[in-house]
C-alpha positions as CSV (number, residue, x, y, z in Angstrom):
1,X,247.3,10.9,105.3
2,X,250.9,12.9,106.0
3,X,251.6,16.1,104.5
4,X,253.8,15.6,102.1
5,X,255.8,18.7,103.5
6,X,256.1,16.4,107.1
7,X,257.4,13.5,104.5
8,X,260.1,15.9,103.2
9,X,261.1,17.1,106.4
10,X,260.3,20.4,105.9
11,X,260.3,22.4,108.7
12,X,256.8,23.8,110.5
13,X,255.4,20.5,109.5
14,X,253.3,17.9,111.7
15,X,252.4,14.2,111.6
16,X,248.8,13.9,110.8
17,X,246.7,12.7,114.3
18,X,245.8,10.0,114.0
19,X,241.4,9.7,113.1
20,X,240.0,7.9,115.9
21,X,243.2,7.5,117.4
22,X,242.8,3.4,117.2
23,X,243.7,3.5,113.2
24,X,241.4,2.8,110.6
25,X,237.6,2.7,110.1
26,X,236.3,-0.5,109.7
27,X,235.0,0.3,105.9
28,X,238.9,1.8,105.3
29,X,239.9,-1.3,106.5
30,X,237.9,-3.6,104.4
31,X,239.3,-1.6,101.0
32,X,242.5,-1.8,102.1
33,X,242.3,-5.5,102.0
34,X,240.8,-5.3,98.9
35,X,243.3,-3.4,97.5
36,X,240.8,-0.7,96.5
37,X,242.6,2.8,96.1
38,X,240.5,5.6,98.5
39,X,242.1,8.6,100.6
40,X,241.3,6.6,103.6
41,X,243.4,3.2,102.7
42,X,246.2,5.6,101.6
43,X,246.9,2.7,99.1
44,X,248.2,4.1,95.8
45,X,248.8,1.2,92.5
46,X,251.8,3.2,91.2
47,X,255.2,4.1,91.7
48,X,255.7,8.0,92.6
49,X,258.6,10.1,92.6
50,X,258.9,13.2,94.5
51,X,261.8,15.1,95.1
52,X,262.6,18.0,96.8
53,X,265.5,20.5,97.0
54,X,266.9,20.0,93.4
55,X,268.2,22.6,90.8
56,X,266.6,22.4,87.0
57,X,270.0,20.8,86.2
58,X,270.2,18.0,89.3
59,X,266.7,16.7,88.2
60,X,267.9,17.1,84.6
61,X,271.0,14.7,86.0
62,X,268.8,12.5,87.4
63,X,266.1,11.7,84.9
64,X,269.1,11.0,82.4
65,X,271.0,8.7,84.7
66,X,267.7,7.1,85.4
67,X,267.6,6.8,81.9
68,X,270.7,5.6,80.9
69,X,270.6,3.0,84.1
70,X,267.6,1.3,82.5
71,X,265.4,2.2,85.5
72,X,262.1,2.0,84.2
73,X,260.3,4.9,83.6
74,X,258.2,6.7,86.9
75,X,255.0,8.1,85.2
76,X,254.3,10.2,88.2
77,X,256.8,12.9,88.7
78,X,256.5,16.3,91.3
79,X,258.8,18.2,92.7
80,X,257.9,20.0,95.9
81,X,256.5,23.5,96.1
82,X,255.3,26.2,98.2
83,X,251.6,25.4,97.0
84,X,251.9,21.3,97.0
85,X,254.1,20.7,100.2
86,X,250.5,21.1,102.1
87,X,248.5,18.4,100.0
88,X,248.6,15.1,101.8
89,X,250.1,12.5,99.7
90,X,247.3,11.2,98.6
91,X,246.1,14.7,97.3
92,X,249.4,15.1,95.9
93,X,248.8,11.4,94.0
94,X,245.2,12.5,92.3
95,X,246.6,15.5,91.4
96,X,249.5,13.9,89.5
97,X,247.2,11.0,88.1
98,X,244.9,13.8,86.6
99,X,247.6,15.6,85.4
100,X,249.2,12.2,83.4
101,X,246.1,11.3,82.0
102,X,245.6,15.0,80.2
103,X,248.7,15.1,79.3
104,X,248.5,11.5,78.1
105,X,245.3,11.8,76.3
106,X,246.4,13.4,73.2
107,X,248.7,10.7,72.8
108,X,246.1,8.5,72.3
109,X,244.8,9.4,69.6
């Protein structure tokens, strides 16, 4: 439930308080064993990468040395903005997901 701007470091960011203050609700708690994805469980199925403070040519560096390092490929990519650094992470996941599966869908075909 962190801002992903908090994750990065970014400065004028908070940690999230904590809801309830004892940690999850008990229906929360029962999905997370489950292994069911939901805001509240914060439990995401996929590998993410964010980054944040690299040029157009380090990320270009990167996703080729990936690459050639045989690392297998990370379907959701962002790097941080302005506009996403306020998203929680799990906003910033959906957003991502959606975003793949559009772009993904006319591959499909």
């Amino acid at each position: 439930m962190e801002k992903v701007g908090y994750l990065a470091g970014i400065p004028g960011f908070e940690a999230a308080k904590a809801a309830g203050g004892a940690g999850m609700a008990e229906g929360a708690a029962e999905k997370a064993r489950e292994g069911t994805e939901t805001e509240e469980t914060g439990k995401i199925p996929v590998e993410m990468m964010v980054l944040h403070q690299f040029t157009n040519r380090r990320l270009d560096e990167l996703l080729l040395n990936l690459r050639k390092a045989g690392v297998p490929k990370i379907e959701l990519k962002a790097v941080l903005t302005e506009h996403n650094s306020g998203w929680t992470f799990y906003h910033l996941y959906e957003e991502l997901k959606e975003e793949h599966e559009t772009m993904t869908a006319g591959n499909q075909a």
